[in-house]
C-alpha positions as a printed Julia matrix, in Angstrom:
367×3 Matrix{Float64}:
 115.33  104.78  112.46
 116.72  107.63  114.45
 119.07  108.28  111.33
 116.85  109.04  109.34
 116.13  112.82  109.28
 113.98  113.7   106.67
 111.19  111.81  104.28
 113.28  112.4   101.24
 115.95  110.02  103.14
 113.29  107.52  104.11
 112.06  107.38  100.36
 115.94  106.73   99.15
 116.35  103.9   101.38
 112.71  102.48  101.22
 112.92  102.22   97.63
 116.21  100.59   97.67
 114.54   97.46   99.06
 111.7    97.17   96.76
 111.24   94.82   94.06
 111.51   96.82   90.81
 107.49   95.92   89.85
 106.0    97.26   93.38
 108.5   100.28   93.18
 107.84  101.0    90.08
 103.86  100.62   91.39
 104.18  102.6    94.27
 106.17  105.8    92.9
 104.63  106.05   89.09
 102.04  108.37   87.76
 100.04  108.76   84.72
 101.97  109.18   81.12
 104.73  111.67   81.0
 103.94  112.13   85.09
 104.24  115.85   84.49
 101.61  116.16   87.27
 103.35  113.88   89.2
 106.13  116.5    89.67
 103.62  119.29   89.96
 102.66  118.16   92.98
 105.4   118.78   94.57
 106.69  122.25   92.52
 103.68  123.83   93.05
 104.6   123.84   97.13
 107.68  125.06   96.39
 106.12  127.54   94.13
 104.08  129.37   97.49
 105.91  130.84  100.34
 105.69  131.53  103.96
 105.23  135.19  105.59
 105.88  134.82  109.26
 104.88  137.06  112.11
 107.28  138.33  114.53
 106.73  139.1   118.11
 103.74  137.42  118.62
 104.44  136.09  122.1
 103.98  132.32  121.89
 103.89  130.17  125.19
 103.28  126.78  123.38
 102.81  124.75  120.31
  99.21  122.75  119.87
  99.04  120.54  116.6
  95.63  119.09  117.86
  92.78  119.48  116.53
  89.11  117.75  115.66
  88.28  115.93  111.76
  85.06  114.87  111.76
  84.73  115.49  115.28
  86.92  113.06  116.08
  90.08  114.31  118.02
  93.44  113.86  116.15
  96.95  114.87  117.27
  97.92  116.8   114.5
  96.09  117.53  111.28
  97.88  114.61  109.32
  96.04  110.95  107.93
  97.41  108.35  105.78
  96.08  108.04  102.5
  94.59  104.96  100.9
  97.66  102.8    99.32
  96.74   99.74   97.58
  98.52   96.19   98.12
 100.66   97.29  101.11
 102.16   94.05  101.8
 104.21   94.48   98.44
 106.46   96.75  100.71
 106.43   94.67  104.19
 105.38   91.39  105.06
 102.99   93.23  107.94
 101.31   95.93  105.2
  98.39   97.96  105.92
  98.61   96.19  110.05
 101.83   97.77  110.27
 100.8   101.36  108.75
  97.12  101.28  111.08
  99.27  100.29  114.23
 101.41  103.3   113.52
  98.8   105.68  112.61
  97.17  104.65  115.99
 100.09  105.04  117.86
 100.9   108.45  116.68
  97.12  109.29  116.77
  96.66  110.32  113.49
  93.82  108.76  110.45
  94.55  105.85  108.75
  92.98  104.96  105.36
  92.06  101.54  104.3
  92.17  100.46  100.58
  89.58   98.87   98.78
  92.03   97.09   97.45
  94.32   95.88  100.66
  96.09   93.11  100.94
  95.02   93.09  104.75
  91.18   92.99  105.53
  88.78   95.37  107.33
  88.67   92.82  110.09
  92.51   91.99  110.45
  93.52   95.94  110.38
  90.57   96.68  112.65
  91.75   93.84  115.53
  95.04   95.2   115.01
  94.84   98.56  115.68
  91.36   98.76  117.74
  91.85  102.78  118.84
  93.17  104.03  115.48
  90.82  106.36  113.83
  90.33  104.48  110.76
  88.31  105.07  107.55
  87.6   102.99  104.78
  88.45  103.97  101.14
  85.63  102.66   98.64
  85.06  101.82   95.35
  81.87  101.32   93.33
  81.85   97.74   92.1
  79.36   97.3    88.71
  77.64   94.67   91.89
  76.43   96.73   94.46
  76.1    93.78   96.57
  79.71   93.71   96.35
  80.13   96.92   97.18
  77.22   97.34  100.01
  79.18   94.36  101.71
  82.44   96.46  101.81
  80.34   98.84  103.84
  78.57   96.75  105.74
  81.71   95.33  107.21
  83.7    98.52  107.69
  80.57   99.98  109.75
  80.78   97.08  112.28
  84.49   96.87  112.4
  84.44  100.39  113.86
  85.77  102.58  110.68
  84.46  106.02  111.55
  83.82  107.48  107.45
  83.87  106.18  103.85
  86.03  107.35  101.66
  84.32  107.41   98.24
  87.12  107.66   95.28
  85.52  109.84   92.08
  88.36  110.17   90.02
  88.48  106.61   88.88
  86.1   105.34   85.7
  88.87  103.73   84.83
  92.4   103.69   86.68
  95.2   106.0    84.43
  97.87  104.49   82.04
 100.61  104.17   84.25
 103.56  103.17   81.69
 105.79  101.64   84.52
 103.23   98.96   84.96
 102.6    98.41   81.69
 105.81   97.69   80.5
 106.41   95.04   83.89
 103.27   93.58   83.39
 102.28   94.73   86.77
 100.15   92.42   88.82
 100.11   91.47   92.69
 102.86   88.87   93.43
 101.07   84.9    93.45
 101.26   84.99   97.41
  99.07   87.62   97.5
  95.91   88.42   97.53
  93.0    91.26   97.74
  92.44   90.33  100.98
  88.25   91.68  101.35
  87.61   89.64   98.39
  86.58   85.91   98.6
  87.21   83.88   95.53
  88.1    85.25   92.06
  87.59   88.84   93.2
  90.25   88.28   95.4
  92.69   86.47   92.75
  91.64   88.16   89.58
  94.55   90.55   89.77
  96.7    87.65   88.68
  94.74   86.67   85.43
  96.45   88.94   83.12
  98.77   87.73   79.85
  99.5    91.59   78.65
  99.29   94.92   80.22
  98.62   95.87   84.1
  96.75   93.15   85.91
  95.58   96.46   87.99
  93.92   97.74   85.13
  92.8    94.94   83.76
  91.18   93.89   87.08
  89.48   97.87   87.76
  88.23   97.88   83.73
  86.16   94.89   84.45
  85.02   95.41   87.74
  84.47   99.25   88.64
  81.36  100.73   87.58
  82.38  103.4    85.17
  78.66  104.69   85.08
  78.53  106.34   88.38
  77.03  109.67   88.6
  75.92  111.89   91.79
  73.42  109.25   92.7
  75.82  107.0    93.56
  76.22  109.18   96.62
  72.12  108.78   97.58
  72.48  105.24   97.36
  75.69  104.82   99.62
  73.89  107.12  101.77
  70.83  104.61  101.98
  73.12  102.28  103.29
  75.54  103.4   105.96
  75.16  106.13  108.69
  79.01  106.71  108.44
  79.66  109.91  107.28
  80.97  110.67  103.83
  84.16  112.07  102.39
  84.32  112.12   98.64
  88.35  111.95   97.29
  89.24  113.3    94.05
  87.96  116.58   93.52
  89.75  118.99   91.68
  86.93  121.39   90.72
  84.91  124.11   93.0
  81.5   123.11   91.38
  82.33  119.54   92.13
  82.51  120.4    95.72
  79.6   122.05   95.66
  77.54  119.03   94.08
  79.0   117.1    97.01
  77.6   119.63   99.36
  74.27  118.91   97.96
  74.71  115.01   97.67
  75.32  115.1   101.01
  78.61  114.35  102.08
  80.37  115.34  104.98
  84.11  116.54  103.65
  86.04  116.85  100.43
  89.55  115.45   99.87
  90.77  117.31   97.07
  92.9   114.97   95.47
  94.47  113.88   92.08
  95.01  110.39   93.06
  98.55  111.03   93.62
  98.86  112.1    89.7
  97.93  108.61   88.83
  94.94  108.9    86.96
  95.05  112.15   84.16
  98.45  113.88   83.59
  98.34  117.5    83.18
  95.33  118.48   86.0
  96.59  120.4    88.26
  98.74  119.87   91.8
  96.39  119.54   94.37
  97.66  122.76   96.46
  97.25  124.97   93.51
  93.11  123.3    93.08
  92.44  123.78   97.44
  91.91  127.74   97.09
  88.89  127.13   94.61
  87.79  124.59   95.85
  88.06  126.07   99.91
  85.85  129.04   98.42
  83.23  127.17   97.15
  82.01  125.34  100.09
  82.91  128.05  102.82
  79.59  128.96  102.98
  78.23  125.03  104.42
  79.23  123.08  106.81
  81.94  120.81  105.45
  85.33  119.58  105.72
  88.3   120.04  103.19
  91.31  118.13  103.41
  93.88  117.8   100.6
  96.47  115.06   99.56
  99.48  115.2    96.96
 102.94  116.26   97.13
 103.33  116.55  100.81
 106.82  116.12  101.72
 107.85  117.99  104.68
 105.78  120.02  107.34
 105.82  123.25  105.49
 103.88  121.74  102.94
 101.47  120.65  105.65
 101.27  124.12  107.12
 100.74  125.51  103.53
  97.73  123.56  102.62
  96.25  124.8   106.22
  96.76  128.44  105.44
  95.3   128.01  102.44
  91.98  126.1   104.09
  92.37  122.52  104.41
  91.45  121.36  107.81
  94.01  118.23  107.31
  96.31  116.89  105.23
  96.96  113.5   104.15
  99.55  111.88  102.48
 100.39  107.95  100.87
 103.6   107.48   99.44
 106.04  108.64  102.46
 103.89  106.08  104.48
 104.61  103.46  102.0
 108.26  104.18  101.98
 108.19  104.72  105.46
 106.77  101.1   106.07
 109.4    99.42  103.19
 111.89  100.77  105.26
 111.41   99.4   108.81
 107.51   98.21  108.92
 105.43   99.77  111.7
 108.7   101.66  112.88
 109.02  103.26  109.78
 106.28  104.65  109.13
 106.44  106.08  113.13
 109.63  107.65  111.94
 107.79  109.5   109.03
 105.23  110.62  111.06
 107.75  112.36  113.89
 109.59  113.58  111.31
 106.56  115.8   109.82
 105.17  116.24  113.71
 108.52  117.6   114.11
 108.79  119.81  111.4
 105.48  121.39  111.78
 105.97  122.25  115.0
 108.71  124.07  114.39
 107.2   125.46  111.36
 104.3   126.8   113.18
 106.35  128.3   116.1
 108.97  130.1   113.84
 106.38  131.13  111.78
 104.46  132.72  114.7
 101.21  130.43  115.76
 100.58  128.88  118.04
  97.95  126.09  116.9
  96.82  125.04  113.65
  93.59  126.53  114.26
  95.49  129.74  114.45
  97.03  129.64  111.08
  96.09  132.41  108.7
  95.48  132.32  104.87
  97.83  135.77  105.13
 101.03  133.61  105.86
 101.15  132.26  102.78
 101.29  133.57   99.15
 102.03  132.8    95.53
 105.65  133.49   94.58
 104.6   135.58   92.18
 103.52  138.38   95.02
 106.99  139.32   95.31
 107.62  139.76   91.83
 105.62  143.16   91.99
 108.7   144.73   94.24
């Protein structure tokens, strides 16, 4: 793995060893995937000021989500159907994420269990990504399960009435591969994927399952169920974030679903400054997800006010590549880079970083 020396090489030779159907899964976004591409032009789009002469004596990535302690402001996204890429899946990514002490994010969706990816990596800081099935008994068993099997928040996704027209899929047909299943399902939940004669089997199986008829509520009544705290993923808007303050949930993952669901919203780094100002005021998190390549994206979206950043894709190729090793090497990789990032930039810590070192591209056009 040691030749490997940067995520875009990890996603070149990942891919190579994917069937065309979970490829074309894994990597696709909604329509003409315009956002898709945003995601990652509107990093390139902001640039770093660095101070000089600021006398550094050491580099600390550490730092506290949720209070739990972390060893650098980095999780894993939620990735459905893992073991499309490697025969060990979301095991493989957890045990990873644990050994690098960073947050891992279950699926809903898995193709590993709660239990299975809780036994197997017992120290990780894991949370559990939710959806709202149209039976809440369904869905208060999800959380039930992830609150004994030690998962520390739920991740509630918002962004998803229905899942986004991904073309890719729909011209394969896509559906999980017969020796697989949804593995926190029992029965036809965990089968019904396969039951499809035209279209995506994924959409197919979210149209008739998900409860398209959520509103706000929905967080009071996940509330009356689980202690765990609450972080609600998909918000793009600043008044959004500020109806999750006063639902009740503990952090905000501003998110586009990895430009999978709408084309044409925007990149996630260039929706983080609104959204950062609206809730700056209470006492609540802000991560971000989408685009994040490298470690100066990283130390972007914390100069511009997200307390972590998380990230799905790299993982995923990461993991196709050499399993739990893999997805290590993506993880030293952006440790690496952000430590020299932060260093030549002239901080110290994350905590340290300063909405000043960064800018739009567009400030230097005045000169």
């Amino acid at each position: 793995m040691e030749k490997y020396v940067s995520i875009k090489e990890i996603e070149e030779a990942g891919a190579s060893l994917l069937p065309k159907s979970a490829l074309d899964y894994y990597k696709s976004g909604a329509t003409d995937e315009f956002t898709l591409q945003e995601n990652k032009r509107a990093f390139r789009r902001l640039r770093i000021r660095p101070k000089c002469l600021v006398g550094l004596t050491d580099c600390n990535l550490r730092t506290k989500v949720l209070g739990y302690e972390i060893t650098m402001p980095v999780g894993i996204s939620p990735t459905a159907m893992q073991r499309m890429a490697h025969p060990d899946g979301e095991i493989a990514n957890a045990k990873a994420a644990e050994r690098e002490g960073v947050i891992f994010t279950l699926s809903t969706i898995s193709t590993s269990s709660i239990e299975e990816v809780a036994e197997a990596a017992p120290q990780a800081v894991k949370w559990f990504q939710l959806y709202i099935y149209n039976d809440r008994e369904v869905t208060k068993n999800l959380v039930l399960r992830a609150e004994r099997a030690g998962y520390k928040a739920i991740v509630l996704t918002v962004d998803t009435p229905l899942f986004g027209l991904r073309r890719a899929d729909i011209r394969n047909k896509f559906t999980l591969p017969q020796h697989l299943r949804l593995a926190n399902f029992e029965g036809h939940l965990s089968t019904k994927i396969h039951s499809t004669n035209e279209g995506s089997g994924l959409n197919s199986y979210v149209n008739n399952l998900f409860d398209k008829t959520l509103t706000w509520d929905a967080i009071t009544w996940l509330k009356s169920i689980t202690h765990l705290p609450i972080v609600v993923k998909g918000i793009l808007r600043g008044d959004d974030a500020l109806k999750a303050v006063r639902a009740g949930c503990s952090a905000v993952l501003v998110s586009n679903h990895g430009a999978r669901q709408l084309d044409s919203v925007p990149a996630t780094i260039e929706a983080l400054p609104e959204i950062v100002e609206a809730v700056k005021n209470y006492n609540i998190e802000v991560y971000l997800d989408g685009g994040v390549k490298t470690g100066t994206d990283i130390y972007k979206a914390l100069a511009l006010g997200a307390k972590a950043v998380f990230f799905g894709r790299p993982a995923i190729w990461g993991l196709a590549l050499g399993g739990q090793a893999g997805v290590q090497r993506v993880l030293n990789i952006l440790r690496t880079e952000l430590e020299y990032t932060l260093q030549i930039a002239g901080t110290s810590s994350v905590e340290g970083i300063t909405k000043d070192t960064v800018v739009h591209e567009s400030y230097f056009s005045k000169l």
